[in-house]
N, C-alpha and C positions, 0 to 999 in steps of 0.2 A: 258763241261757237266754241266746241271743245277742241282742245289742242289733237286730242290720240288721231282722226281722221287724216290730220294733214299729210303723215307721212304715208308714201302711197305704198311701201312697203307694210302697213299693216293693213292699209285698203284691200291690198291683196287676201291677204292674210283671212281678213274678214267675211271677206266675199268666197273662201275658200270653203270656209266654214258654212258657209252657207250651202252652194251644191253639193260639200260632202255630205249635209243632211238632207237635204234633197232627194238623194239618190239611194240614201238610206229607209228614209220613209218607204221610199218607192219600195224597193227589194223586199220587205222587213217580215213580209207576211210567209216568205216560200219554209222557213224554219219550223213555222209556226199551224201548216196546215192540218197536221194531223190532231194536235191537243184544240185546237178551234174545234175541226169536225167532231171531236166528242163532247165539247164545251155545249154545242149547239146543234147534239144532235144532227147531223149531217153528214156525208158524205166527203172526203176526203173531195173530189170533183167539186162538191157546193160549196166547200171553204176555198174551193179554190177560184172561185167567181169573185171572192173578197179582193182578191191578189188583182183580178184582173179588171176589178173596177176602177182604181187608182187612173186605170190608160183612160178610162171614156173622159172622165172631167179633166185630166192633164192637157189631153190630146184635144178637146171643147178650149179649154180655157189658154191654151200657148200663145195662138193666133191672135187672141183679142185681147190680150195685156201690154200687147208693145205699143198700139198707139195711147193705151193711156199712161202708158211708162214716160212715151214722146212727150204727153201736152202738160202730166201734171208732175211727171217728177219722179228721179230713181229711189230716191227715197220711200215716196209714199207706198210705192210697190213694193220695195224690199218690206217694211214692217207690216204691210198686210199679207202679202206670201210667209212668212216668219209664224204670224197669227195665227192665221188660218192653219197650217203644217202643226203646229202647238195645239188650236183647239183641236182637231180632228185625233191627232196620238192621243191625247190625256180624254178626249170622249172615249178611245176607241177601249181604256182601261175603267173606265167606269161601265160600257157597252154591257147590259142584259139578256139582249135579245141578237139575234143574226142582223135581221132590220136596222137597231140602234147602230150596229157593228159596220154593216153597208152604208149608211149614210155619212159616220165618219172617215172611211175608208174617201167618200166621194168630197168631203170636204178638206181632207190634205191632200187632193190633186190637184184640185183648184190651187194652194196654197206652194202645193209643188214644182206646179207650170209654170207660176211667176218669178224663181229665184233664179232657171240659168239664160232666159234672152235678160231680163234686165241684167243682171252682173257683166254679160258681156258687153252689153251697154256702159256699165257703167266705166267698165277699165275702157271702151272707146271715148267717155266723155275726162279721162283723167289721162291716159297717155296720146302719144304722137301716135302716126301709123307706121313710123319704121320700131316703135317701143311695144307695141303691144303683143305682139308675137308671144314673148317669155309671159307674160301673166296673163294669157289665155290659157297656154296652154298647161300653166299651173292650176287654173281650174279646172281644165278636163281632167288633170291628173288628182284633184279632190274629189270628184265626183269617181273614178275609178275605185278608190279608196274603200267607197259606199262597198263594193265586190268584194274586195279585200281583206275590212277589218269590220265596217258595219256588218255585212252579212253574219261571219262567222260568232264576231260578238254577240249578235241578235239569237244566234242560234246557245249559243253559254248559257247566256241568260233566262234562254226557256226552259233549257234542263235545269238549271238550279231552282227557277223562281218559276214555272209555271209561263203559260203565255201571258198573263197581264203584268210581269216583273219587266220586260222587254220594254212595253208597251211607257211602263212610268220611267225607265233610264230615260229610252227617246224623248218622252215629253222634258224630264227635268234638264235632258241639253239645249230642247228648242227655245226653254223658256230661258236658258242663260246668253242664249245666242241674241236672242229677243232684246233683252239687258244692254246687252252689247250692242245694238243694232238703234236701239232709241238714245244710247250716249253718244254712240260713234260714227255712223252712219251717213258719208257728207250730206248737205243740203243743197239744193239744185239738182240739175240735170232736165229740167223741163225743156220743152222747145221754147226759141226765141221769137217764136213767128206765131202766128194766127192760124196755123192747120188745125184744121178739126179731125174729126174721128176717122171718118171714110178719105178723108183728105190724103192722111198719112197712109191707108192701103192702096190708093191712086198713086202717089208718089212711087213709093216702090214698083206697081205694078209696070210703069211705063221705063222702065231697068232689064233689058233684056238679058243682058248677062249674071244678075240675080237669079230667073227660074230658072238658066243653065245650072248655078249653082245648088240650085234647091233640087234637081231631077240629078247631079250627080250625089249628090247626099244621100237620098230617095235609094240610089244602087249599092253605093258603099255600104248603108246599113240595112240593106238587103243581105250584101256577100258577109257581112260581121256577124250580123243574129243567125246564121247560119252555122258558124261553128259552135257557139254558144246552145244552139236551142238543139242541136240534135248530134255533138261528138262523145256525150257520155253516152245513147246509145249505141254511137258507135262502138265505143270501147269495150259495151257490155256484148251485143250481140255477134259483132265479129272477131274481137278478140278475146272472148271470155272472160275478161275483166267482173267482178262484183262492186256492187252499188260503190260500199265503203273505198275500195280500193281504186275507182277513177276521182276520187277529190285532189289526188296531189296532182296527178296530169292536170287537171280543171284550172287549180291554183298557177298552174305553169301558164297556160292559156293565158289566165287574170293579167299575169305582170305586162302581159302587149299592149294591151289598150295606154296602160302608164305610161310605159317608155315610149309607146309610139308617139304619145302626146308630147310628151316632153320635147323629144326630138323634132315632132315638128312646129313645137313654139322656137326651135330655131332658124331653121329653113321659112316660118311664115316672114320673118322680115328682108328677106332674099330674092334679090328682083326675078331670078328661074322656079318662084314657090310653086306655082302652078305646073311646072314639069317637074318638080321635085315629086309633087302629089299623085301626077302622072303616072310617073315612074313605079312607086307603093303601091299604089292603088293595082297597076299591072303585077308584078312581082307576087304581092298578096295575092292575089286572086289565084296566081299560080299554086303557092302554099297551101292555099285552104284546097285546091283541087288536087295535089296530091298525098293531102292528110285523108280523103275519103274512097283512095284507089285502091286501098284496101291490100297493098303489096309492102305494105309497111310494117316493121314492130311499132307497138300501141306508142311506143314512146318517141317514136320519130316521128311518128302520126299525132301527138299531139306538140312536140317541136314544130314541124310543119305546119299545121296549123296557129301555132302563138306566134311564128314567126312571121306568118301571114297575116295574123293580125294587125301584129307590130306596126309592118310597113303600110299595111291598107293605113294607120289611124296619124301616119302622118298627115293624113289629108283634113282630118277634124280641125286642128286649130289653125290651118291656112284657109278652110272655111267658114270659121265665124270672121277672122280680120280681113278677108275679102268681101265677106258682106255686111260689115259695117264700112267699110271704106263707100262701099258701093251707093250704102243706103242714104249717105249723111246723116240728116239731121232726124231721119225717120228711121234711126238704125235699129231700135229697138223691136217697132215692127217688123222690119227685115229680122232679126233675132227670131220675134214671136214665128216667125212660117218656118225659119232655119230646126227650131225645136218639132214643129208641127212634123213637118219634113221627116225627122229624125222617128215617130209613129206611124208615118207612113211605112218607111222603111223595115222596120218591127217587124210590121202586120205583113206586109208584101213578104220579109223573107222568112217570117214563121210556118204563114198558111200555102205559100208556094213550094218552099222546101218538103214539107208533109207531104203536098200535093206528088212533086217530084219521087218523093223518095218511095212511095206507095207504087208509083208507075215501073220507076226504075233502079231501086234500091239506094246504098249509100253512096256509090259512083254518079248517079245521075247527080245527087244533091252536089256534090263535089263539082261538079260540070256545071249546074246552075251559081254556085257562088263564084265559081271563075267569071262566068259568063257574066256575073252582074260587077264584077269588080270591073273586068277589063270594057265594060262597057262606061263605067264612071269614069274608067281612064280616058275615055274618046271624048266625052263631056268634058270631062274637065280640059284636054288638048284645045277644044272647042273655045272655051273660055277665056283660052289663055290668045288665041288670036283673035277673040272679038275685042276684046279688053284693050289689046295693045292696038289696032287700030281704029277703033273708035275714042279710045284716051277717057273712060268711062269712071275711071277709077276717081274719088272725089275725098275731100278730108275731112 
């Protein structure tokens, strides 16, 4: 057994490293669509199916890795998520054909889906439940990062070196991570008991304040991909903004998701965390609905908006330590739907937003992300009195 895992301050650390490539992998392609479409002959739209395949196998494989996280161990998953995330980058730089390029694409999601329910997992199998709060929410805020420094990095690197220069920095961190990951990586985490596979999605299922929590996550990232997937057109179409010049408001946006996180890996160990979340989650909704009223400067509009982000993302890391607490010993599966959850959400407020905003412009979208925030708020209020009188909560 090597020494470096013990201290759980680099377990963090570790595991930090991990979702911020995660979420790297994911993004890695939006930089990159235009020199693909000429790479491969296509369509700027048909490179852009590369982008969007990563979701099908993440959003397949989320749900079905926590019970084998539960029965055989957080390790085994952390180095085959590692793996797989490694083969699939360094295939995607050797890739010839669109085909070769789609298939790797679909082999780091797989690879992708397994790093942030197991990690949550794992800091549930190494701290208490009033400890976990801070090193959750230190990995929401790695995974943020992926927005931050991977994207823009990703994108350096294809102007200098072309799209498959990206491709081999990525691979050559997966494989150091990897390194790391087969030295360091504690051992254990299995379950102690005899559940089998469908066992551990029974467990969970019979948790009713679990798919509370899953249908308020469902809303929040409904109201969050909301400002994300449609306030650079705002910028552009209502306040004449160009492409180039909505990146810094975009970047302002960015820093919410962080800070919200951070702040609420402090409020998650806080016996009011569920009306803390409450409260964000209302508040935010508010924010993103008056970032799209359209009576704003671009720059209050995208204030309003990050700041709405901010406090909606308090509710992210009081919802994975609520649903590990909830899950016990099957908490990893609870993880896997919590991530699934998080695709639903996507999809729900990409294709709804479009839908809205075609109906009713960029006010309607605005009024749809309030309405899904302040909905997640009543779920979660919901939550927070099932919990306390049924005494649900487990260690």
């Amino acid at each position: 057994m090597v020494p470096s895992w013990k201290t759980r301050y680099w377990l963090v650390v570790q595991l930090s490293g991990g979702t911020f490539s995660s979420v790297t992998v994911w993004v890695m392609m939006g930089p990159l669509l235009v020199p693909l479409a000429a790479a491969f002959d296509t369509s700027v739209a048909g490179a852009g199916q590369l982008a969007a395949a990563i979701g099908i196998s993440w959003g397949i494989t989320a749900p079905l890795v926590g019970p084998i996280s539960d029965i055989y161990g957080r390790r085994r998953v952390a180095l085959t998520g590692v793996t797989l995330m490694a083969a699939g980058t360094l295939g995607s730089l050797l890739a010839g054909s669109y085909g070769t390029l789609l298939g790797c694409r679909l082999i780091s999601g797989v690879g992708g889906a397994m790093i942030p329910p197991n990690s949550m997992a794992t800091i549930a199998d190494h701290f208490g439940p009033a400890e976990r709060g801070r090193p959750i929410s230190l990995l929401i805020s790695a995974s943020c990062l992926g927005y931050l420094l991977g994207l823009p990095g990703v994108t350096v690197l294809g102007n200098v070196g072309g799209w498959r220069l990206p491709f081999a920095v990525v691979g050559a961190c997966l494989l150091a991570l990897l390194a790391w990951h087969l030295y360091a990586f504690p051992r254990g985490g299995a379950t102690h008991h005899p559940l089998g596979f469908s066992a551990h999605f029974r467990a969970v299922g019979r948790i009713p304040s679990l798919w509370f929590v899953l249908l308020a996550n469902v809303l929040y990232r409904a109201a969050s991909i909301v400002v994300f997937t449609y306030l650079v057109a705002l910028l552009i179409q209502t306040y004449r903004m160009n492409q180039g010049a909505t990146a810094l408001p975009l970047i302002l946006v960015g820093f919410g998701p962080l800070l919200g996180s951070l702040l609420g890996g402090y409020f998650a160990s806080r016996p009011q965390r569920l009306g803390w979340a409450a409260g964000g989650l209302l508040a935010g909704g508010i924010g993103v609905g008056c970032a799209f009223a359209g009576d704003l400067s671009p720059w209050l509009a995208a204030a309003s908006a990050g700041t709405g982000v901010l406090v909606m993302t308090v509710f992210e890391p009081i919802s994975w330590v609520v649903t590990a607490e909830l899950a016990g010993e099957s908490r990893a599966t609870a993880n896997g739907l919590l991530a699934t959850s998080n695709q639903l959400g996507i999809i729900c407020g990409g294709s709804v937003g479009g839908l809205v905003l075609a109906l009713g412009g960029f006010q309607l979208v605005g009024l749809f992300g309030a309405a899904s925030a302040l909905a997640a708020a009543v779920v979660v209020t919901g939550v927070g009195f099932r919990t306390r009188a049924s005494r649900a909560v487990q260690v």
